[in-house]
C-alpha positions as CSV (number, residue, x, y, z in Angstrom):
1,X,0.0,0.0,0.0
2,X,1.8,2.8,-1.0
3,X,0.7,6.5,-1.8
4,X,0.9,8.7,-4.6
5,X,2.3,12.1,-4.8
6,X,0.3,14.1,-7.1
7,X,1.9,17.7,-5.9
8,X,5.1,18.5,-4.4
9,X,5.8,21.5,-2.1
10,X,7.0,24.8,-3.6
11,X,7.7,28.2,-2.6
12,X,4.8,29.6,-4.0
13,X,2.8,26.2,-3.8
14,X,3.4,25.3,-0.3
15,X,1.3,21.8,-0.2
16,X,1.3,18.1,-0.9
17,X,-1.0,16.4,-2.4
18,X,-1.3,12.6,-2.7
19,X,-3.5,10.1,-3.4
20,X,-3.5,7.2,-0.5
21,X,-4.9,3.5,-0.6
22,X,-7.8,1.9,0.9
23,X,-6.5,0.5,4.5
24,X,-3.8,2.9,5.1
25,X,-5.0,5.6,7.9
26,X,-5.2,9.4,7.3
27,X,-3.2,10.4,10.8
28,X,-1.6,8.5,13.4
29,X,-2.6,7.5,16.7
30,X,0.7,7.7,17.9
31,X,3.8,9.0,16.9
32,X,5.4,7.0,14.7
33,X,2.3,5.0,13.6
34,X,2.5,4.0,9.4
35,X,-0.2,6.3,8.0
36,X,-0.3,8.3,5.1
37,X,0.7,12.1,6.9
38,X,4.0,10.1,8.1
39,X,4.6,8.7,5.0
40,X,5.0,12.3,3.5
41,X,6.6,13.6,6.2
42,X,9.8,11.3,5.2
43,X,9.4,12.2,2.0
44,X,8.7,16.2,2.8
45,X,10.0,16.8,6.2
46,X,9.2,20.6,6.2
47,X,5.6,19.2,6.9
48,X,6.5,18.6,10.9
49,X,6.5,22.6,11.1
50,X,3.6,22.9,10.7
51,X,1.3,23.4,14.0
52,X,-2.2,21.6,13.0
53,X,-5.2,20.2,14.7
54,X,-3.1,18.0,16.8
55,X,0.8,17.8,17.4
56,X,1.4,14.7,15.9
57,X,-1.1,15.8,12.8
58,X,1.4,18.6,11.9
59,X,-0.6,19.8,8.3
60,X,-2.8,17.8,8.1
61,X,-5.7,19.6,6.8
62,X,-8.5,16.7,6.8
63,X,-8.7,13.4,6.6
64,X,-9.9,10.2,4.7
65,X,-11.4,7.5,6.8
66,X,-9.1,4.0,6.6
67,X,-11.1,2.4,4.3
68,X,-11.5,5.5,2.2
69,X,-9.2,6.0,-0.8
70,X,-7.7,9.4,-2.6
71,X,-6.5,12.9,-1.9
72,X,-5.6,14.3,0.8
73,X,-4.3,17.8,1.0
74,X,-1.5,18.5,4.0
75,X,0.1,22.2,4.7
76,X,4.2,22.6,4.3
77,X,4.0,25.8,5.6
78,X,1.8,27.4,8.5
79,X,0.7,30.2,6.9
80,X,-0.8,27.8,4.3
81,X,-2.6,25.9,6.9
82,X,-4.3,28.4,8.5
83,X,-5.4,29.8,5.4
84,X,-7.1,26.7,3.9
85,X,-8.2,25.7,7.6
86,X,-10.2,29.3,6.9
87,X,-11.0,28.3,3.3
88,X,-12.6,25.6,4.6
89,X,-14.6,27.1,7.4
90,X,-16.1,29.5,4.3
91,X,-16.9,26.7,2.5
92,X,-14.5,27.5,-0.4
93,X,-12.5,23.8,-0.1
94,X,-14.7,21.7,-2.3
95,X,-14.1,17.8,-2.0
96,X,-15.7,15.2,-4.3
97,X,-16.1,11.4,-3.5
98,X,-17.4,9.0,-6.1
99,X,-19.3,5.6,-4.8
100,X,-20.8,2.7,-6.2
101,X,-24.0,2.7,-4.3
102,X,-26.9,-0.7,-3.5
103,X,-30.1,1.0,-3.6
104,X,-32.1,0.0,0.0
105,X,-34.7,2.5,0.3
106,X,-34.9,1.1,3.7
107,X,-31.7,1.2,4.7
108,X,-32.3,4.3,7.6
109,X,-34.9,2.2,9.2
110,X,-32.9,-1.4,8.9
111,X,-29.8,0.9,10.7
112,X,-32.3,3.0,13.2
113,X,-31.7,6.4,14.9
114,X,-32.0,8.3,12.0
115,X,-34.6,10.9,11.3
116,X,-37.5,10.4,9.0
117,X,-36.2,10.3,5.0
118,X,-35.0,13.8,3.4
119,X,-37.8,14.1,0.9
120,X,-35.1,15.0,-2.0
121,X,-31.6,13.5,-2.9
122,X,-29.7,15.7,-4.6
123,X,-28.8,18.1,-1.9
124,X,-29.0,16.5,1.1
125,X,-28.5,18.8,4.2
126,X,-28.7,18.2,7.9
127,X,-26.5,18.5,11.3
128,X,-24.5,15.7,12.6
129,X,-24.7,13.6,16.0
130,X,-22.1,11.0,17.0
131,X,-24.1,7.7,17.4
132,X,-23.7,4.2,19.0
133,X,-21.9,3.3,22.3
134,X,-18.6,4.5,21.3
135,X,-19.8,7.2,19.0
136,X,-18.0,5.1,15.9
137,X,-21.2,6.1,14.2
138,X,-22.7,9.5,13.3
139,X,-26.3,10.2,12.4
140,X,-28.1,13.1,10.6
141,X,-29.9,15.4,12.8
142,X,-32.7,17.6,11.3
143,X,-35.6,20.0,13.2
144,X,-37.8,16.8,13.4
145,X,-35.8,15.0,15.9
146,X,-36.3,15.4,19.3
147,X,-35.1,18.2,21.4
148,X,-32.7,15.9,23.0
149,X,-31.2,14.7,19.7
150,X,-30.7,18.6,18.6
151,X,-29.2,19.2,22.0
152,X,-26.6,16.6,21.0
153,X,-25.6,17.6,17.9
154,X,-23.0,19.5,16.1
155,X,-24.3,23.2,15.9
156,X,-23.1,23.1,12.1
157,X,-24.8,22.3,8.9
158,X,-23.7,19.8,6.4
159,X,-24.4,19.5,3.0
160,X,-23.6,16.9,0.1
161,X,-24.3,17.3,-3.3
162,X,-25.8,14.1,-5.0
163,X,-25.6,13.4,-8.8
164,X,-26.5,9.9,-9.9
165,X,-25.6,7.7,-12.6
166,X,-26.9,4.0,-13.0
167,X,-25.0,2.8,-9.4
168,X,-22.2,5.4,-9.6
169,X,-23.2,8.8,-7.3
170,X,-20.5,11.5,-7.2
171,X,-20.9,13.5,-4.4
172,X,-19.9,17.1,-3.5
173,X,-19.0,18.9,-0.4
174,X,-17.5,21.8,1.2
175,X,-17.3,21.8,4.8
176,X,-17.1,17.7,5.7
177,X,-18.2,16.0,8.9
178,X,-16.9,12.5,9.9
179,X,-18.6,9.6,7.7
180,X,-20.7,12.5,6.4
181,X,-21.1,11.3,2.4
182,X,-21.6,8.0,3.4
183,X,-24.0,8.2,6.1
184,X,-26.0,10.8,4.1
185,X,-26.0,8.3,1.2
186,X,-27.2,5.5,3.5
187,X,-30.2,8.1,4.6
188,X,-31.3,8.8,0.9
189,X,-31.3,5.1,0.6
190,X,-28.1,4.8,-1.1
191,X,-25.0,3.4,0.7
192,X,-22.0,2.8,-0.3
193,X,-21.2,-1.1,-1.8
194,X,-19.2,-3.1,0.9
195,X,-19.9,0.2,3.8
196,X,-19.8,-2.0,6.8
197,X,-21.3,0.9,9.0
198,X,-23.9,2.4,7.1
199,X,-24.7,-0.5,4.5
200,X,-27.2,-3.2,5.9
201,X,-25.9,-5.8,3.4
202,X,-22.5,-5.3,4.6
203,X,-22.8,-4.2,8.2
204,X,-21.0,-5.6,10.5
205,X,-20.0,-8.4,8.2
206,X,-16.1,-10.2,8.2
207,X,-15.7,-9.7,5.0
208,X,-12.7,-8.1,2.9
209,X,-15.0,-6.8,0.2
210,X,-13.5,-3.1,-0.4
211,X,-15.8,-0.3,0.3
212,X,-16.6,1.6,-3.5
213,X,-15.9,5.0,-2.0
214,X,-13.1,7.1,-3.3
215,X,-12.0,10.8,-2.7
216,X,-11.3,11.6,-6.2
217,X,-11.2,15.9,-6.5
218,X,-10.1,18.7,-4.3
219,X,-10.6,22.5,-5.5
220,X,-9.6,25.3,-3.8
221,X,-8.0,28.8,-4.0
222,X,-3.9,29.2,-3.9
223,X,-3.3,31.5,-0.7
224,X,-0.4,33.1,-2.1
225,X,-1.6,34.2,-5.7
226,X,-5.2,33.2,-5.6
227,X,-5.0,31.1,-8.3
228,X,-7.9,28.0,-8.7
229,X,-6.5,24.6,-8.0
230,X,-7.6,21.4,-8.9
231,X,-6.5,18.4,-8.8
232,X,-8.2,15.0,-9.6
233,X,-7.7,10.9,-9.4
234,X,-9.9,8.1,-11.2
């Protein structure tokens, strides 16, 4: 499992971009955990001056989940962290994901805990609670939950943008919440082939099917010239 550099670090252009595999984690847990942010930092070392989210996250500026492929975007410089962490919070970082979704317009009530269907899937938009014992989950939270559910919920809103094809859907997003495009997929009754959280075929399931979910744009503004970036995978 190794990643691909798709952008090297420059003086004007101070960011990596790569393109990770399915199984390899975004960030570590610890240290010197193999992820994909350490495997750039050995190849880009000006990365560790960065000061992200976390210490050990150095530039990080989001992640995949593990069984997530695609690009990931991670600062060289400070100054261009805090800008895109900005860009981000204005909704000007746009991410697209493509999936190969099973149709189950059941699926929200097979799963439970999720409000009732959005009556429209091609912008889906709601907040976000963390669900389940250990909160390994998330589920949508709209005005027609409880009081209790709002109370527990991230005070932003989320929105993914849904364009179907036969079974592919490529999905759009600006601001991102954990599990966000998958969980609103498995809401509009669309999740992700091989999901083992949010599909019902596949849930919970000992399997080593790979999940058809992949990171495959990022856009976003250059800090230092404003110039449009874009950069895409297959």
């Amino acid at each position: 499992m190794n990643i691909e550099v798709i952008h090297e670090p420059s003086e004007n252009e101070p960011f990596v971009v790569l393109s990770k595999p399915a199984g390899l984690p975004s960030a570590p847990l610890h240290e010197d955990d193999d992820c994909a942010l350490n495997r750039a930092v050995e190849l880009f070392p000006q990365i560790k001056n960065v000061c992200g989210r976390k210490k050990i996250e150095y530039g990080l500026t989001h992640r995949l989940d593990t069984q997530t492929s695609g690009l990931i975007l991670i600062a060289a410089s400070q100054e261009f962290y805090d800008y895109i962490q900005d860009e981000q919070i204005n909704g000007r970082f746009i991410k697209q994901y493509s999936a190969q979704v099973d149709f189950i317009p059941e699926t929200a009530a097979l799963l439970e805990g999720f409000p009732p269907v959005p009556g429209h899937t091609d912008i889906v938009i709601s907040r976000f609670r963390g669900y389940g014992s250990k909160r390994t989950e998330v589920r949508p939270v709209t005005d027609e939950c409880s009081l209790v559910v709002q109370k527990k919920a991230d005070p932003a809103v989320y929105s993914t943008n849904i364009q179907i094809n036969g079974n592919n859907a490529l999905c759009t997003i600006s601001r991102g919440y954990r599990h966000q495009v998958r969980c609103h997929l498995a809401w509009c009754g669309m999740p992700v082939h091989g999901d083992k959280i949010y599909n019902p075929e596949f849930r919970n399931k000992k399997t080593d099917i790979e999940m058809m979910f992949k990171a495959v744009k990022i856009s976003f503004r250059n800090y230092s010239d404003g110039k449009e970036m874009s950069f895409e995978v297959k």
